[in-house]
VOVEX-938372 format. One record per residue (C-alpha): residue in one letter; x, y, z. Coordinates in Angstrom, 1 decimal. Layout:
REM residues N
<r "A",<X,Y,Z>>,
...
This chain:
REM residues 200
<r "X",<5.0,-0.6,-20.5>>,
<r "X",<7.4,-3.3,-20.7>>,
<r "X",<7.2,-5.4,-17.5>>,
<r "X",<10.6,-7.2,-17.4>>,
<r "X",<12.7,-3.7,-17.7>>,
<r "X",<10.4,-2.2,-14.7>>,
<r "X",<11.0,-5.2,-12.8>>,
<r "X",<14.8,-4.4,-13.1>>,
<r "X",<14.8,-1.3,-12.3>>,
<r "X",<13.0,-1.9,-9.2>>,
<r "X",<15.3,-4.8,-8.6>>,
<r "X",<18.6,-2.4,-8.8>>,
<r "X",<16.7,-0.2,-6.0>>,
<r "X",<17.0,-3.6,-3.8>>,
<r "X",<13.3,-3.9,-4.0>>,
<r "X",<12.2,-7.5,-4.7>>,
<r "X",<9.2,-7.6,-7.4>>,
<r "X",<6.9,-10.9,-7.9>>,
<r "X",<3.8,-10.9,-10.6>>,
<r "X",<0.9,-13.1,-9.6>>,
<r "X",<-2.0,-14.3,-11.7>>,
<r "X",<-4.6,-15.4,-9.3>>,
<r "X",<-5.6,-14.5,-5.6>>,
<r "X",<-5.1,-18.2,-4.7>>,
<r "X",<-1.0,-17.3,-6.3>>,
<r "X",<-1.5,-14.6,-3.9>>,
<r "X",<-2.3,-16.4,-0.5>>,
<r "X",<0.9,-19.0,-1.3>>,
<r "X",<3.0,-16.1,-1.7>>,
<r "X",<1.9,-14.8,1.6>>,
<r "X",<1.8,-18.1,3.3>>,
<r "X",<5.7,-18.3,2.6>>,
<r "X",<6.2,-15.1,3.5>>,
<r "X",<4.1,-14.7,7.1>>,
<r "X",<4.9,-17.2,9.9>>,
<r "X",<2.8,-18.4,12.6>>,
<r "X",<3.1,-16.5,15.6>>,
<r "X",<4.2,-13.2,13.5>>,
<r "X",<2.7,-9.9,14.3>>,
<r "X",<0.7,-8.5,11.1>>,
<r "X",<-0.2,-5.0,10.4>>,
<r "X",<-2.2,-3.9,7.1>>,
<r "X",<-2.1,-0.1,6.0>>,
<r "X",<-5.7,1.3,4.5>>,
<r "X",<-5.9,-0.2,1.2>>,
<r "X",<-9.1,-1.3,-0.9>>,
<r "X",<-6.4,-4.0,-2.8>>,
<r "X",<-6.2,-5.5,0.0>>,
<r "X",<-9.4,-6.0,0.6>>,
<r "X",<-10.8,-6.7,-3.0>>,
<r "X",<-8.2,-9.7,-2.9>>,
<r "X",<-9.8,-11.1,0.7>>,
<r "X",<-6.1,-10.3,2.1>>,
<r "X",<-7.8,-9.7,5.9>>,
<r "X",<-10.4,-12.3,6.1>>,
<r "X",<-7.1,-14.8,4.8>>,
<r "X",<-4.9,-12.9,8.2>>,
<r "X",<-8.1,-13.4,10.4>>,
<r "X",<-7.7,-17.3,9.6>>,
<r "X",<-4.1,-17.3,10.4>>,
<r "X",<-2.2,-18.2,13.7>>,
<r "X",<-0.8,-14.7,13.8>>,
<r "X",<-0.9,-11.5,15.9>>,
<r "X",<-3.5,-9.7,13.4>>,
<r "X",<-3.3,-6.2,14.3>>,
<r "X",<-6.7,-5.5,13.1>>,
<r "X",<-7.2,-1.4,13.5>>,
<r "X",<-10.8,-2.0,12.1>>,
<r "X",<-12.2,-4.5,14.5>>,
<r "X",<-14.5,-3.6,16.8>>,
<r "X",<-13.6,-2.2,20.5>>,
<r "X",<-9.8,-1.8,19.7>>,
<r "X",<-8.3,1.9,19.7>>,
<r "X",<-7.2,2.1,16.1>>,
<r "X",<-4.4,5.0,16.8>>,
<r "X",<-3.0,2.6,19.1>>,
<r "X",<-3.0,-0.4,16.2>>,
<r "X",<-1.3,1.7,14.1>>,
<r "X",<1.5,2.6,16.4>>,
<r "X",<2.0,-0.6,17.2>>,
<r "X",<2.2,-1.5,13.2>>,
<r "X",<5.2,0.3,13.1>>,
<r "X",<7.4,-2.5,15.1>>,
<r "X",<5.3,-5.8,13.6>>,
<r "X",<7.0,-8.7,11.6>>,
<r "X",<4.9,-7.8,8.6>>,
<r "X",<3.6,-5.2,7.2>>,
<r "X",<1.1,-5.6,4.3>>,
<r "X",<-0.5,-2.3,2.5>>,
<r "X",<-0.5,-1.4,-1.6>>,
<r "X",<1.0,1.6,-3.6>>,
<r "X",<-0.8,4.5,-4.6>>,
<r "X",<1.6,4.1,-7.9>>,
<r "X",<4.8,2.9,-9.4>>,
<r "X",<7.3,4.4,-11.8>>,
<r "X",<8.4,2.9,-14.7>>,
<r "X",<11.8,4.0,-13.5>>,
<r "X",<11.1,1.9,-10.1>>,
<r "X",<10.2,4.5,-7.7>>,
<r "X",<7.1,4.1,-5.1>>,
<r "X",<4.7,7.2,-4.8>>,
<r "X",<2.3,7.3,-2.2>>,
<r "X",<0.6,10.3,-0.5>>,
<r "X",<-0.9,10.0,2.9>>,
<r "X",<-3.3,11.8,5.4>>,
<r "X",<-2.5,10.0,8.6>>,
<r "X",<1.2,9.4,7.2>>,
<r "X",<1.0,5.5,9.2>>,
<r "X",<1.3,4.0,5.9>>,
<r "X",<3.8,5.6,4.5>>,
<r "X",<5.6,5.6,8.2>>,
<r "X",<5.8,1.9,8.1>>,
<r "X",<7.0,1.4,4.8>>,
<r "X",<10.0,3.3,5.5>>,
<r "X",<11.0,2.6,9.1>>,
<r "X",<9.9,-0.5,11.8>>,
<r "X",<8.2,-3.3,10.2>>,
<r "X",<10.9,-6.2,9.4>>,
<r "X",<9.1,-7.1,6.3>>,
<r "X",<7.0,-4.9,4.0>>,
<r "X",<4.9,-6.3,1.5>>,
<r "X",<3.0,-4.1,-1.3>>,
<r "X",<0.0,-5.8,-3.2>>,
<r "X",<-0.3,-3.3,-6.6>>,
<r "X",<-2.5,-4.1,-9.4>>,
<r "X",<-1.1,-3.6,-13.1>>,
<r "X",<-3.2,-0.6,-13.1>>,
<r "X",<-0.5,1.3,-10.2>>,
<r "X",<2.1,1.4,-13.0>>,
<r "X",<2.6,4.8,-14.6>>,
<r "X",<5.8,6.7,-16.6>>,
<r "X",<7.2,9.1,-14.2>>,
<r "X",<7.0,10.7,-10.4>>,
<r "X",<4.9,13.6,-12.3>>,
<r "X",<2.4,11.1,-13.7>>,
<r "X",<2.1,9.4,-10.1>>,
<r "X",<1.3,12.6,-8.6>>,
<r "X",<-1.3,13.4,-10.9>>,
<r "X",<-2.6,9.6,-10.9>>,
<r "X",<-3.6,10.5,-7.1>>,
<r "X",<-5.1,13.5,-7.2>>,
<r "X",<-7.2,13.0,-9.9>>,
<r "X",<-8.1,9.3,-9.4>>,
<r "X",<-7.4,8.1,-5.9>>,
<r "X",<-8.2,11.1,-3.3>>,
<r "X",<-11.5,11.9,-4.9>>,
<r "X",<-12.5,8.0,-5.1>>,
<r "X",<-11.0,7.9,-1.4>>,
<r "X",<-12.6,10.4,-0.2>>,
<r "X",<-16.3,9.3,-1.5>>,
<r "X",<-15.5,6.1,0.1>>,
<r "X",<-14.6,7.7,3.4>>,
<r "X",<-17.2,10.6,3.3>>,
<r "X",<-14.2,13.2,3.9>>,
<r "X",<-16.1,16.6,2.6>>,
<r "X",<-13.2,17.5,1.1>>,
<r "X",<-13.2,19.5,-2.0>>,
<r "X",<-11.8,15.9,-4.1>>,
<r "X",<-14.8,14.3,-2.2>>,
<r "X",<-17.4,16.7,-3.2>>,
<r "X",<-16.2,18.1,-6.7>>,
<r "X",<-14.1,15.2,-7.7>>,
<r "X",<-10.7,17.4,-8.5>>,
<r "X",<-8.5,18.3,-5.8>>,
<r "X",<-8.0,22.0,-5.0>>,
<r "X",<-4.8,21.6,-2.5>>,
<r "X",<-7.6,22.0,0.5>>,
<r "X",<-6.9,22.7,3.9>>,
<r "X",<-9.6,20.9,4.9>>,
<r "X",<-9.9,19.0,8.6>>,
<r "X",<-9.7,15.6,6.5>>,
<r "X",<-7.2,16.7,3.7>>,
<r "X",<-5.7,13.1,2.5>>,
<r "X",<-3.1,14.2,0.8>>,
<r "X",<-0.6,15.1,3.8>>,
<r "X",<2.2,13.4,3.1>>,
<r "X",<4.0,12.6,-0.3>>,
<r "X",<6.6,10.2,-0.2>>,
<r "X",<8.5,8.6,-2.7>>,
<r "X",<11.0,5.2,-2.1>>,
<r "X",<13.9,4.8,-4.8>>,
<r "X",<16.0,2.4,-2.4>>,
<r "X",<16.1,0.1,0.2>>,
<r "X",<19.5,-1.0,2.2>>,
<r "X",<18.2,-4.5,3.2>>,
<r "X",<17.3,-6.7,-0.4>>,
<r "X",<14.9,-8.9,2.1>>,
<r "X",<12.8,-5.7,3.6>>,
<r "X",<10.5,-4.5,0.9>>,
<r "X",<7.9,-7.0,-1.8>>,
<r "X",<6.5,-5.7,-4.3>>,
<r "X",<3.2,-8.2,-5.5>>,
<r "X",<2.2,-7.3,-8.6>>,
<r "X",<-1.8,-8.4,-9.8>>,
<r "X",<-2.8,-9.1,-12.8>>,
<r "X",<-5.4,-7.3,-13.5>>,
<r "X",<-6.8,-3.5,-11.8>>,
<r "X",<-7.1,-3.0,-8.0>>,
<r "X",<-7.5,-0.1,-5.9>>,
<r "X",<-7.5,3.4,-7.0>>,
């Protein structure tokens, strides 16, 4: 895949694309782009995490809305995501064409992206990328529901088998498809591509 063209054509969509080398790249970027005193919501994302992205908002002078720390109602932190400065999450894939494609169980993640947060930042590694919407579909269910739902212990039929069987299982994860091709305000939505693979 040729970077510079997908880059463009996310760039026509209004969304803003940078390509990092190095988590230390990352943290600058980030540190430019969160102020102190800003309120900072992650969606669930192993990227994140592999690239120390919360222990690095845990240091910051910010208003970490941290849905995983202990004591705190995490519905509640993810309703109140929806109206923070920043949002931070990652992409279950991106077309080549410069579309987003996520699916969703709780649907906060994709919620925010759309709608609320006043910045929306997307941390993808080079591994995200694939050729069309019907690619990025498949991408999910056959690589990041079943390794999802290991991780989360969901008993779903991806979980347990590894292939997805469209379930109607109490902890389906795959809800919600939605795919971005545009966004009004040029300033709203970063996309950070990694070099390298992260995530699912």
């Amino acid at each position: 895949m040729e970077i510079n063209k997908i880059i463009h054509n996310f760039e026509t969509r209004n969304i803003n694309v940078v390509t990092l080398d190095t988590k230390e790249q990352l943290i600058d970027f980030l540190n430019k782009h969160i102020a102190d005193g800003n309120s900072v919501a992650c969606g669930g994302s192993m990227t994140l995490k592999e690239l120390g992205v919360h222990d690095y908002l845990k240091g910051r002078s910010i208003n970490f809305l941290d849905r995983e720390k202990e004591g705190v109602d995490a519905n509640l932190m993810m309703h109140e995501a929806l109206s923070s400065d920043v949002y931070l999450a990652s992409a279950n894939a991106l077309t080549e064409n410069g579309e987003i494609f996520n699916i969703d169980g709780n649907g906060n993640r994709v919620a925010a992206m759309i709608y609320g947060p006043k910045k929306v930042i997307l941390v993808v590694g080079e591994n995200k990328f694939v050729s069309n919407l019907e690619e990025a579909r498949a991408h999910v269910k056959s690589i990041s529901a079943p390794m999802n739902g290991k991780r989360l212990k969901t008993n779903t039929p991806c979980d347990v088998t590894g292939s997805c069987a469209d379930c109607r299982a109490p902890r389906r994860m795959c809800c919600s498809e939605v795919v971005i091709n545009y966004q009004r305000n040029k300033e709203r939505m970063y996309i950070v591509v990694m070099k390298g693979t992260y995530g699912y």
